[in-house]
N, C-alpha and C positions, 0 to 999 in steps of 0.2 A: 504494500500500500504506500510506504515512502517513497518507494522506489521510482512509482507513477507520478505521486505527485513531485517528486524531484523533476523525472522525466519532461512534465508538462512544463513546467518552470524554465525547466532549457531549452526544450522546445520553441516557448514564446519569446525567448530572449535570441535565441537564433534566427527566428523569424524576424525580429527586429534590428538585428546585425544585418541580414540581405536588405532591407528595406533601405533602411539608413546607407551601404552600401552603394547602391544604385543611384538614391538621392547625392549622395557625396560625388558622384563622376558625373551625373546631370547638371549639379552646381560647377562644378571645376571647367566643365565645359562652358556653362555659360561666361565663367568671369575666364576664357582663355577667348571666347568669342567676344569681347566687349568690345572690340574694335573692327568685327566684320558687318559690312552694309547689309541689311534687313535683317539681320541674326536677330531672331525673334528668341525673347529670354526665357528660357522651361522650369519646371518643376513635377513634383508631385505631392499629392496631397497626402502626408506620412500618416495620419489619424485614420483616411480611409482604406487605403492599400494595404497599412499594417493590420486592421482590424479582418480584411478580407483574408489576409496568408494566414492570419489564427484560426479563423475560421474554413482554413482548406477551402475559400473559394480559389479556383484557379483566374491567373489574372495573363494566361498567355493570348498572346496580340503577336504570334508570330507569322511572318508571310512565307509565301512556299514559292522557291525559289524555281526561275524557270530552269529547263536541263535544253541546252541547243547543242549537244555533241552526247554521244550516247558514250563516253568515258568521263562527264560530269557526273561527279558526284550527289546524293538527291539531298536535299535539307531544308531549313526551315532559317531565313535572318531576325532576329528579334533583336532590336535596337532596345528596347527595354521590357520587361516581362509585367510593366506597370501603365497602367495609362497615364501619357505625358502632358502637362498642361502649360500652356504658356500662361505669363506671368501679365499683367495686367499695366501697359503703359504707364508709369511714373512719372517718367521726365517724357517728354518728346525731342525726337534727335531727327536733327537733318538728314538723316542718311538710313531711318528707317530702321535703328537698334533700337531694342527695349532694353537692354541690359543697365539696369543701377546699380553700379559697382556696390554703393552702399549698401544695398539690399541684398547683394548675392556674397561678399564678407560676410554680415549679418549671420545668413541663412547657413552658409558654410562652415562657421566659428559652431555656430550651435549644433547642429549638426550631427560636428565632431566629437563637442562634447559629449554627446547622448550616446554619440556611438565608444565612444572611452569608457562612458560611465556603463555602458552595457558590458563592454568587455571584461572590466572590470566586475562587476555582479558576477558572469558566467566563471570566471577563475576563483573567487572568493567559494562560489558551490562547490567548485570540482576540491581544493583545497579541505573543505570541509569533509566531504565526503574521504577523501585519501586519508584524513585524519581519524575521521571512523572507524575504515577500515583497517587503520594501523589499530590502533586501539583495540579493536576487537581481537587481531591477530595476536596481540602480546599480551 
């Protein structure tokens, strides 16, 4: 019975490391695109995505890649396993960028944070756990 409710704990928290994960390279790309013409600025919405992967709904948006030579490989490109949403004009730029640097620091500091503070919870269990099992062992 601990063992499940340990299990789920990690679970969620793994679920929340891919999330965070993907939002962390959708950020990075937007503040590396801050300076390309229409680079429209993305995101995802981590409250609804992460609540969907807990819930094992599936969030794949993958497309099926055409095969034009029959020693092509067959497969599936998914640029993100989440629905990606643009961010919502802030500033208006000549040149047709959404990106606000301040906004995408911002989102990327924090982030991190959440994704540190995860990582950290998930090593703080396994620790705990090893220390059980020593204990029990001696």
């Amino acid at each position: 019975m601990v063992a499940s409710k340990l299990d789920q704990l990690i679970n969620v928290q793994r679920q929340a490391l891919g999330v965070r994960s993907q939002r962390q390279q959708i950020l990075a790309a937007n503040i590396a695109n801050a300076d390309t013409p229409n680079y429209k600025a993305r995101d995802i919405d981590f409250q609804s995505v992460f609540a969907d992967a807990v819930a094992g709904k599936s969030q794949d948006s993958g497309v099926d890649l055409a095969r034009t030579n029959t020693r092509h490989l067959s497969g599936t490109g998914s640029p993100s396993p989440f629905p990606v949403l643009y961010r919502r004009d802030v500033q208006s730029s000549v040149d047709g960028n959404t990106v606000d640097m301040d906004t995408e620091r911002a989102s990327f500091t924090d982030n991190a944070l959440h994704y540190e503070a995860a990582v950290t919870f998930i090593s703080g269990q396994f620790r705990t756990m090893q220390s059980a099992i020593q204990s029990n062992n001696g």
